[in-house]
N, C-alpha and C positions, 0 to 999 in steps of 0.2 A: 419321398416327401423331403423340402429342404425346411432345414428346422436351427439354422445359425448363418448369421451376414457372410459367412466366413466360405459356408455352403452356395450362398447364392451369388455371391460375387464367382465361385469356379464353374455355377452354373449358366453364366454369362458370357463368363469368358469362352469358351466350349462350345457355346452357339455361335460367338461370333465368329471363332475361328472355323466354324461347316460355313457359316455366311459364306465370308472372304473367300473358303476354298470349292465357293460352290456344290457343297455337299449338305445342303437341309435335310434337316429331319423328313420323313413320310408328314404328309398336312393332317393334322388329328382335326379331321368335323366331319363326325357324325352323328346319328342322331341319338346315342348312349350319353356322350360328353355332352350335348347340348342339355338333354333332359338332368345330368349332374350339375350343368352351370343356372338349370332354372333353380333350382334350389338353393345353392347355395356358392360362393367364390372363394377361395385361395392364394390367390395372388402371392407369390413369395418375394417380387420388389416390387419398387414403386419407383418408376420413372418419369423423371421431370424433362421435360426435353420441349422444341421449337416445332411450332405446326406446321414447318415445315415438310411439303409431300415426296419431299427424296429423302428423308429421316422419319424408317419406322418402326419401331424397336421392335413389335414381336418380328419382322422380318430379320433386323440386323443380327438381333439375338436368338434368332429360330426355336423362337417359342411358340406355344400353340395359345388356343386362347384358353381366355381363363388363369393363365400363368404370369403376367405383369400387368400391375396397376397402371394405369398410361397418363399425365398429365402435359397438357399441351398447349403454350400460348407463346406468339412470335416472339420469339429472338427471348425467348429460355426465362422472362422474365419475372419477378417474384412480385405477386399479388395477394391480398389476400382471401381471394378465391383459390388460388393455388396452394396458399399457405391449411388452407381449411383442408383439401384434397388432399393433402399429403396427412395432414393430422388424422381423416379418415380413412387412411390407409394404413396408418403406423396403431392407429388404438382399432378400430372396430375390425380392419380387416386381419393385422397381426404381421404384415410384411416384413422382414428382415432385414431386407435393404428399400435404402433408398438413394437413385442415380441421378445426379444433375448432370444434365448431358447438352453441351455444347457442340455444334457441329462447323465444320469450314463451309465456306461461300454462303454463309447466313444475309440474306437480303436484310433483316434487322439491324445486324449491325454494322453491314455497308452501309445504310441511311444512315445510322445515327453516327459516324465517321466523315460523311458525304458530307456534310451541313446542307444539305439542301432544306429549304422550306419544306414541310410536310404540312398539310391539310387534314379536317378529319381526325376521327378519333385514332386514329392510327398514329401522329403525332404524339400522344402519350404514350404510348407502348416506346416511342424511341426515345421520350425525353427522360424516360429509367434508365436510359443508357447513357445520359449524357454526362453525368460527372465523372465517369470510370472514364471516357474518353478524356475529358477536359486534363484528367489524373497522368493517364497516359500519354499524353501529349506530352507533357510537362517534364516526364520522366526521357523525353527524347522519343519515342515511338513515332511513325509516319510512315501511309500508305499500308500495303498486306501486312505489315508488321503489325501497325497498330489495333488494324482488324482483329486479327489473330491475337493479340495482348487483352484486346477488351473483351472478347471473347470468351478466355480463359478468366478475366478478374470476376467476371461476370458470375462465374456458377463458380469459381472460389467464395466469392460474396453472398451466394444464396446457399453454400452448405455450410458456412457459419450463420448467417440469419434463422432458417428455416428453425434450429434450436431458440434460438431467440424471440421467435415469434411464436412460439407455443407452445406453455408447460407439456401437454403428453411427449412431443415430440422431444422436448430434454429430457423426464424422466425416463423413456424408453432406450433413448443413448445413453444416462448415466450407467441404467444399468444393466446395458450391453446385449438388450433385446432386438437392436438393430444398430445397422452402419447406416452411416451418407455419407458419401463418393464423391468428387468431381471426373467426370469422363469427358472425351470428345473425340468424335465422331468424324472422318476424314472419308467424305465422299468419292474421293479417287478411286482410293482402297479399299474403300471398306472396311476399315481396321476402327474397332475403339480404342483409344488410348486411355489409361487410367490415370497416369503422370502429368494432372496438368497443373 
């Protein structure tokens, strides 16, 4: 049982690295685990990450189920439907960590760098992006650089929000009942990086 951020960040790392080297775990679903997840969940992180379908944590991370809380909306963005998903991971379920996970060749944030017109409610999910671009322009960024810049500002900006937008989730970091991370995720490789 992982029982410290400190545990579940090596227990991450360690997945990911059988990912990469193509060595997963044995797949855990049968019908023992299943009849222990009707009862009750554990999740020991909570991942925020892009719904995007070439980014899937329990894969990258080669967890089974029942082992990471998953939350998912394009191009990694902070709502507060998300915001609430995370707070119910951090108080009812008791997670340890939690991952904001950015990944390369994100279709979100090629549009929202593209300037193309967008239609459609899809259109807000990029116009979250747009002053971290406008930011980053600013600063000299252009083309994959920029991408890759906004990217990263991106889940920088929501692992200091995510405290901000809700008392449990501060008091649970003040007093070191869980981490939040910025990570990203490098579809080439398949490597997460934690250094963004």
């Amino acid at each position: 049982m992982i029982l410290s951020p400190k545990a579940a960040i090596q227990a991450l790392r360690e997945g990911n690295t059988r990912y990469m080297n193509g060595m997963p775990q044995p797949w855990r679903a049968d019908a023992a685990l299943r009849a222990r997840l009707v009862e009750s969940q554990e999740p020991f992180a909570c991942i925020v990450t892009c719904s995007d379908s070439r980014v899937a944590p329990e894969i990258l991370f080669d967890q089974s189920q029942g082992d990471l809380f998953v939350v998912r909306v394009a191009g990694t963005i902070l709502t507060p439907e998300v915001v609430g998903s995370v707070e119910f991971a951090v108080e009812a379920l008791e997670v340890k960590l939690v991952v904001v996970m950015a990944h390369s060749s994100c279709g979100a944030i090629q549009a929202a760098v593209s300037d193309l017109p967008l239609r459609g409610a899809v259109s807000a999910v990029i116009a979250r992006l747009g002053t971290i671009v406008v930011a980053k322009r600013k600063e000299g960024f252009s083309g994959d650089e920029l991408a890759a810049e906004v990217s990263r500002q991106n889940t920088r900006n929501i692992v200091a929000q995510l405290p901000q937008q809700s008392p449990a989730i501060l008091d649970a970091l003040e007093i070191g009942t869980i981490a939040i991370v910025p990570a990203f995720y490098d579809l080439a490789t398949g490597a997460v990086r934690w250094d963004v």
